[in-house]
C-alpha positions in Angstrom: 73.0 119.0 67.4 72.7 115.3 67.2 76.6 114.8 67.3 76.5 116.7 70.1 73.5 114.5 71.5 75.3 111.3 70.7 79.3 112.7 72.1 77.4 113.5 75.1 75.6 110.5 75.6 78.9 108.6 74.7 80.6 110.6 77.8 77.7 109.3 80.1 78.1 105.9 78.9 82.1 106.4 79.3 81.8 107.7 83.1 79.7 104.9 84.2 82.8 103.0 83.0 85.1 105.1 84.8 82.7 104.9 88.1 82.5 100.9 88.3 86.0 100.6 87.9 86.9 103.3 90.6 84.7 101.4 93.0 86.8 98.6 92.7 89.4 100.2 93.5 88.1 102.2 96.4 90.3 101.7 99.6 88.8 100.4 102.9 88.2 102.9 105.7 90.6 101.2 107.7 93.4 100.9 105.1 96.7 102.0 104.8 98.5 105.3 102.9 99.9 102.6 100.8 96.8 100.5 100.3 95.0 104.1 99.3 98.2 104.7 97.1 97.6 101.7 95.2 93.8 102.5 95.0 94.1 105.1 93.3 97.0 103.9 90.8 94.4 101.1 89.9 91.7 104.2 89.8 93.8 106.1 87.6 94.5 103.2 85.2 90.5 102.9 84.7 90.3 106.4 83.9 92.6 106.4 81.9 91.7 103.3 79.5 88.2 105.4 79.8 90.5 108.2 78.5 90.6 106.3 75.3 86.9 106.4 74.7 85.9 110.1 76.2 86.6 113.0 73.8 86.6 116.4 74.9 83.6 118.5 72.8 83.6 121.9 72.5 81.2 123.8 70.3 83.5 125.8 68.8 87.3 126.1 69.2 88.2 129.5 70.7 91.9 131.1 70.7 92.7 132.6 74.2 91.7 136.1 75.1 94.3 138.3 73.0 95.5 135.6 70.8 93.5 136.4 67.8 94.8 139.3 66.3 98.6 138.2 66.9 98.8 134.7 66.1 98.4 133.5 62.6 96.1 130.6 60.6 98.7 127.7 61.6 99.1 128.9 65.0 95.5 128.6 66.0 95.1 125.2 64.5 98.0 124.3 66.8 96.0 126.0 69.3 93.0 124.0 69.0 95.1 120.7 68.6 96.9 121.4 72.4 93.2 122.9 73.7 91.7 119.1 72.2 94.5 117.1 73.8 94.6 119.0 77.6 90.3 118.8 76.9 90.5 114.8 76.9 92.9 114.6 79.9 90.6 117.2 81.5 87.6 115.5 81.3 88.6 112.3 82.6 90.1 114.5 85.9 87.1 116.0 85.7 84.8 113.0 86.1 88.2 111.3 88.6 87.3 114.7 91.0 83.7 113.9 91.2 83.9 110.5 91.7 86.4 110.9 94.4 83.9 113.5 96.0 80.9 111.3 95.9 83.2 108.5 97.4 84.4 111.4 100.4 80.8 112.7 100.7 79.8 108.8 101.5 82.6 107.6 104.1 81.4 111.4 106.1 77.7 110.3 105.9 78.7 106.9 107.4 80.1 108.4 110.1 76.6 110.4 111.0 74.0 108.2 112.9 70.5 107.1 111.2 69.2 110.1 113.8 72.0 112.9 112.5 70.8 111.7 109.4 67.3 112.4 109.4 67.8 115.8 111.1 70.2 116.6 108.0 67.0 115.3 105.9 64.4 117.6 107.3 67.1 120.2 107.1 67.7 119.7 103.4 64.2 119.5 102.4 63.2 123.7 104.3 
């Protein structure tokens, strides 16, 4: 429990990383395909030195629905190894997808006005 505590709190710490350095690299409004390119190279360099410090946890390794009867001891430690190395890449898309959505969800409330604004508020809050 308190590995899982500290991996966790490890991943927070990791993804604030990964969020400064994508704000960086966040493209202007007004830029260009290739400016937004190159944003996102520099974006996808950050998470991926954050790579290097986020590890994918599961509880418990688990062998794909069907495997377990036909594949053998070595097998399913090869199993975990792939499922541990695609977990890492994963997670680090993972917290790239959700950054990019809070940056999309932003430049869409900047186009509302302070009034469309509100009246999503009062919406929100029935």
């Amino acid at each position: 429990m308190q590995k899982t505590i500290a991996s966790l709190a490890f991943c927070f710490i990791a993804l604030f990383a990964v969020n400064a350095s994508a704000q960086d690299a966040t493209p202007a409004a007004d830029s260009t395909p290739a400016e937004s390119r190159l944003a996102l190279e520099k974006a996808d360099a950050a998470a991926s030195n954050a790579a290097k410090n986020i590890r994918f946890e599961s509880t418990k390794p688990r062998i794909p629905n069907g495997y377990g009867n036909i594949v053998n001891a070595d097998q399913k430690k090869e199993i975990y190894t792939i499922q541990q190395d695609y977990g890492d890449v994963i997670a680090v898309l993972k917290a790239r997808i959700e950054l990019l959505e809070k940056e999309r969800d932003e430049k869409i409330d900047a186009v509302l006005t302070e009034e469309q604004r509100a009246k999503l508020s009062v919406r929100s809050k029935k």
